[in-house]
C-alpha positions, 0 to 999 in steps of 0.5 A: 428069550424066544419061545423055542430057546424058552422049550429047549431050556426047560427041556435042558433042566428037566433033564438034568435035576431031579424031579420032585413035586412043586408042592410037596418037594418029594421026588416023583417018578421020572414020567411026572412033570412038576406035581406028585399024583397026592398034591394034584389030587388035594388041588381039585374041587372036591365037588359041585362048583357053580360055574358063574362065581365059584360057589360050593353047590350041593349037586352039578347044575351048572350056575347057583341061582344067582348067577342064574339070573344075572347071566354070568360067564361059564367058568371051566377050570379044574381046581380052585387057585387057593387050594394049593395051586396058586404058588404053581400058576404064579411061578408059571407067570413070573418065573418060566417054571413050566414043569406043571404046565401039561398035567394042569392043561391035561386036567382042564380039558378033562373037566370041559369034557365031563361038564359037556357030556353032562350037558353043562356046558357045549364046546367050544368051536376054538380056542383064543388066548387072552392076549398080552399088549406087545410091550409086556410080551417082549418083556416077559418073553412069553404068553402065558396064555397062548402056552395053555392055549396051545397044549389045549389044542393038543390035547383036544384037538380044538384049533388055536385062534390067536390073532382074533383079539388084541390088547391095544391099551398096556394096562398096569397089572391087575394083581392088588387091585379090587374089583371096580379097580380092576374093570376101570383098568381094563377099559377099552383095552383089547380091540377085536380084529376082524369079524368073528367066524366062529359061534362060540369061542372058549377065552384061555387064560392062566387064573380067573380072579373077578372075571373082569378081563374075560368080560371086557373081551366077550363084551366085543362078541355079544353084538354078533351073538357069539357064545363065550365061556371062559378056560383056566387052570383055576378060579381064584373064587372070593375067600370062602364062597367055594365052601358054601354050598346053597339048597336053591 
């Protein structure tokens, strides 16, 4: 399905069913997409997370003490996708439900935004969507990605670059695999197109899980020393790491 067909048939069934909350399934006043204002408020982190791995932290300081030394990618995302949302971003994926879409988007650039006026993080230049291999795009009918990517830049106003990268290799997905798994999948995967114009650029993407796709990538800029943070929706964090909170 072409992505214009995709939009008007979302538009046609918004339109034409009620409309209750993803979660809750209680119904929501008629200017809400997908989420209830109660179940989008219990998603989001409740407080400082580092920004490297996840990790609870006692106060907003941007990465723990060991992601501080290994220098890790920043992470921006709203939410953790095991507090309630993961069900929302995987229907998004494999069943088109892009009710939710705009209000997650909406909540993601809010947080870059605060995490820059806080000093945490600078802003990024432009925004460049993981890429899908052309087979799984055709297949899927759609970028999930590119999606976010695109409702980002409306909202911040911040250009889309999606022809800067590419997926070269259709890797098999990474859903069930662990993490060296996941790094060997996706060697070599994505090609980079052309010489990068831009000094830092933020990697769009639905959900972080181990970071090993957003590595594989920012390893293509760190020769002309680009500066990459990573944008989702949420952070799939290891069980229980989001609720230790560290005095370093």
């Amino acid at each position: 399905m072409k992505l214009d067909s995709l939009w008007r048939l979302g538009a046609w069934l918004a339109a034409s069913l009620p409309n209750r909350c993803l979660l809750c399934h209680l119904s929501i006043p008629a200017e809400h997409t997908g989420l209830c204002d109660t179940c989008l408020a219990s998603t989001l982190y409740q407080g400082p997370v580092c920004l490297g791995c996840g990790r609870g932290l006692p106060q907003e300081s941007g990465f723990c003490g060991s992601c501080q030394r290994l220098d890790t990618l920043a992470v921006v995302a709203p939410a953790s996708y095991h507090h309630g949302l993961g069900s929302v971003i995987a229907a998004i994926k494999h069943r088109q439900q892009l009710a939710p879409l705009a209000v997650l988007c909406q909540l993601l650039w809010q947080r870059a935004h605060r995490l820059s006026l806080l000093g945490l993080i600078q802003l990024p230049q432009v925004l460049v969507p993981v890429p899908l291999h052309p087979k799984r795009q055709r297949s899927r009918g759609f970028n999930q990605a590119w999606l976010i990517a695109a409702e980002l830049a409306r909202y911040s106003g911040l250009p889309l670059d999606d022809s800067l990268v590419s997926r070269c290799l259709d890797t098999r997905p990474q859903e069930g695999l662990d993490g060296k798994a996941r790094r060997r999948n996706l060697a070599n995967a994505f090609s980079l197109n052309r010489p990068c114009p831009w000094q830092r650029i933020a990697l769009v993407d639905d959900v972080v899980t181990t970071g090993a796709t957003a590595r594989e990538i920012a390893a293509l800029f760190r020769g002309s020393g680009v500066a990459v943070q990573v944008w989702c929706l949420a952070r799939a964090e290891a069980p229980g790491l989001l609720s230790e909170v560290l005095s370093d």
